[in-house]
C-alpha positions as CSV (number, residue, x, y, z in Angstrom):
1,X,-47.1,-4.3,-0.6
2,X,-45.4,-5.1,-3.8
3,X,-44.5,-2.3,-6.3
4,X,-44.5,-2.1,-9.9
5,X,-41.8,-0.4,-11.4
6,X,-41.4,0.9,-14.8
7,X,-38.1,0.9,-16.4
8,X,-37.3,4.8,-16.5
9,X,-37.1,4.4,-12.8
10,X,-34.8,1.8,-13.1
11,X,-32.7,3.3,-16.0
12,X,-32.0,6.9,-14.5
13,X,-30.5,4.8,-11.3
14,X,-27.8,4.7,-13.7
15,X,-27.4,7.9,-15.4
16,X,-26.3,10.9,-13.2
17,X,-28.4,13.2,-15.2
18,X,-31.3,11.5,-14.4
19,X,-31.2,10.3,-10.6
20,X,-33.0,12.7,-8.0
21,X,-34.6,12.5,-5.0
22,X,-37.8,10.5,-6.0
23,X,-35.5,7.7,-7.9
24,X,-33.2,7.5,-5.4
25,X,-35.9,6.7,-3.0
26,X,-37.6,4.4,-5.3
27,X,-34.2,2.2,-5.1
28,X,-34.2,2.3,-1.7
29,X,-38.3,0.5,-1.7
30,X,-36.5,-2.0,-3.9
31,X,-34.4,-3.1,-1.8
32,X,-37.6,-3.5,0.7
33,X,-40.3,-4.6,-0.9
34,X,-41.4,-6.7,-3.5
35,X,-40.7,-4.8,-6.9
36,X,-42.4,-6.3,-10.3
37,X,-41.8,-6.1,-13.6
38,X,-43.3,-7.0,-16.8
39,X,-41.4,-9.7,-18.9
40,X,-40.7,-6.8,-21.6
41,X,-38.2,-5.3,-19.0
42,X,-35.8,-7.7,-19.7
43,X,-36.2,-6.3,-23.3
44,X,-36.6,-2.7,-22.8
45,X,-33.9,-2.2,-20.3
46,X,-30.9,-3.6,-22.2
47,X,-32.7,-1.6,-25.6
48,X,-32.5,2.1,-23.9
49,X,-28.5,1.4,-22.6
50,X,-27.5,0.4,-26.5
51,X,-29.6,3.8,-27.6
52,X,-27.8,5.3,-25.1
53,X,-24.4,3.8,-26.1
54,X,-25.1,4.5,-29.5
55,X,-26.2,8.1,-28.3
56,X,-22.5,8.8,-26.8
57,X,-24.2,8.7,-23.6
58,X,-22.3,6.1,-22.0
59,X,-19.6,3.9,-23.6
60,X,-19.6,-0.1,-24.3
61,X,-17.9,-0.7,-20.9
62,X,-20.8,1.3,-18.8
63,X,-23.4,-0.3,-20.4
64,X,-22.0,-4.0,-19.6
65,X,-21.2,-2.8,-16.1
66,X,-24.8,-1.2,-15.8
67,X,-26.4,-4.3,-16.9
68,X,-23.8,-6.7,-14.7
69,X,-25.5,-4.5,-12.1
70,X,-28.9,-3.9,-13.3
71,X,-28.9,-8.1,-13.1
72,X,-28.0,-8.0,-9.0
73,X,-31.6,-6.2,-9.1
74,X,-34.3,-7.8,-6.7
75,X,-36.8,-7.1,-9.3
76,X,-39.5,-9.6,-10.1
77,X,-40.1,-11.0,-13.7
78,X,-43.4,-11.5,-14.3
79,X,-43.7,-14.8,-16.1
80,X,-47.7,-14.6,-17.2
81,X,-47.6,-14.2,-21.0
82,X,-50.2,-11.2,-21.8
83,X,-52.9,-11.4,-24.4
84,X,-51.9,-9.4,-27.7
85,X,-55.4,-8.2,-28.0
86,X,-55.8,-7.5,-24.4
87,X,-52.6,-5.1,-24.4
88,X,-53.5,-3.7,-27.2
89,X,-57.0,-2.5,-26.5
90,X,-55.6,-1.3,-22.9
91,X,-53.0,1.0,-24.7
92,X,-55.3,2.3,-27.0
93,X,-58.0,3.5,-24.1
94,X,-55.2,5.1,-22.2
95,X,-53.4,6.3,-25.6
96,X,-50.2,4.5,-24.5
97,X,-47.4,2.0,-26.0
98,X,-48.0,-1.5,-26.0
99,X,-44.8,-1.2,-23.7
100,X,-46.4,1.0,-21.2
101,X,-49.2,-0.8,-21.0
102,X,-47.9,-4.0,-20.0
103,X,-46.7,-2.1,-16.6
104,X,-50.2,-0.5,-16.1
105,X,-52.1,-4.3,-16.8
106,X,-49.2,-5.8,-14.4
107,X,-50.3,-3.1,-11.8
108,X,-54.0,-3.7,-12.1
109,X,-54.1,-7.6,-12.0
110,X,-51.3,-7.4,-9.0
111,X,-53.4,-5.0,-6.8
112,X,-49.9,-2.9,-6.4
113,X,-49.0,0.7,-6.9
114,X,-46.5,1.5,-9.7
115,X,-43.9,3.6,-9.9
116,X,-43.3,5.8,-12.9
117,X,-41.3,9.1,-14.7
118,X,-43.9,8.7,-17.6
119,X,-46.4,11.3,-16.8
120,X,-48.6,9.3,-19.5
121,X,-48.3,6.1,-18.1
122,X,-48.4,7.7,-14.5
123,X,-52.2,9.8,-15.7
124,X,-53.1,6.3,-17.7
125,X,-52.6,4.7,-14.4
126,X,-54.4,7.0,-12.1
127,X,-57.4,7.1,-14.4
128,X,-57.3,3.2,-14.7
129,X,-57.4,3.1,-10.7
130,X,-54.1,2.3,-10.5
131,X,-52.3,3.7,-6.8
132,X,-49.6,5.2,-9.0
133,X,-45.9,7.1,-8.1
134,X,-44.6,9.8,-10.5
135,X,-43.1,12.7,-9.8
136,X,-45.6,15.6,-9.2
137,X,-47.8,13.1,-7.5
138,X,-45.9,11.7,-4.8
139,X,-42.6,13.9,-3.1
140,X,-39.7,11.4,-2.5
141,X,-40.4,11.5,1.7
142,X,-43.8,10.5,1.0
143,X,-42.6,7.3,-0.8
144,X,-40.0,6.7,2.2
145,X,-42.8,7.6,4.5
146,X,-45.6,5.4,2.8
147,X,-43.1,2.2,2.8
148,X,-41.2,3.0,5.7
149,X,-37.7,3.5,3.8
C-alpha cells in the first residue's frame, strides 16, 4: 500500500530532539513501501533545514549532509500539478495551509494512508476520510504491525 508522508516525519529523522519511536518506525515503512510526496516537499524540506540553520539548530555543514541524505530517500515526487483553487478551498474546509493540504489532496486522490506529527493535518485527514498515522492515533508497533516492518 503506498504511504503519504508529510515532511515533519521526514525532517525529525534528522534531528535528535525530534526522532521517537513512531518516526523511527515510519523510516523503516520507507524503506518498504511505496512513500509519496507532494511536489512542495522538495520545497518545504530544504526551507525548515535553512530555518533551522538560521535557528542555531544545526550548522551549514549538517544541513548539506542532511539534504545529501534526505536525497538517497526512496520517496516519490508527485509530478501532477494541483489546481490553485482546488487547494485552496481544501485548506480552508479543513482550516489548514495550502502546504498541508497538498499532503491530505495527495492522500485522497492516491487511495493511501498518510503519515503525520501535525495533529491538524492528521484530524483534517481523518475527517476528510483519509486512513491517517499521527501520533496518538497509531502506537509505533501498530505501524510495524500494519506494514509488516
Amino acid at each position: 500500500m503506498a504511504l503519504v508522508l508529510d515532511c515533519s516525519v521526514a525532517l525529525s529523522w534528522f534531528f535528535p530532539d525530534e526522532k521517537s519511536a513512531f518516526t523511527e518506525a515510519a523510516l523503516d515503512l520507507a524503506a518498504l513501501e511505496e512513500c509519496w510526496v507532494p511536489a512542495i516537499w522538495r520545497l518545504e524540506f530544504p526551507n525548515a533545514l535553512l530555518v533551522a540553520e538560521r535557528k542555531r539548530r544545526l550548522t551549514r555543514a549538517e544541513r548539506l549532509q542532511v539534504l545529501e541524505e534526505a536525497s538517497r530517500l526512496r520517496l516519490r515526487v508527485d509530478a501532477v500539478v494541483q489546481e490553485m483553487r482546488a487547494i485552496s478551498d481544501l485548506a480552508e474546509r479543513h482550516g489548514l495551509s495550502t502546504y498541508d493540504a497538498a499532503y491530505l489532496e495527495l492522500a485522497a486522490r492516491q487511495g493511501s494512508a498518510l503519515i503525520t506529527l501535525d495533529k491538524a493535518l492528521a484530524a483534517a485527514a481523518a475527517a476528510a476520510g483519509v486512513a491517517v498515522h499521527a501520533p496518538g492515533r497509531t502506537s509505533a508497533a501498530q505501524l510495524r504491525e500494519r506494514y509488516n516492518a
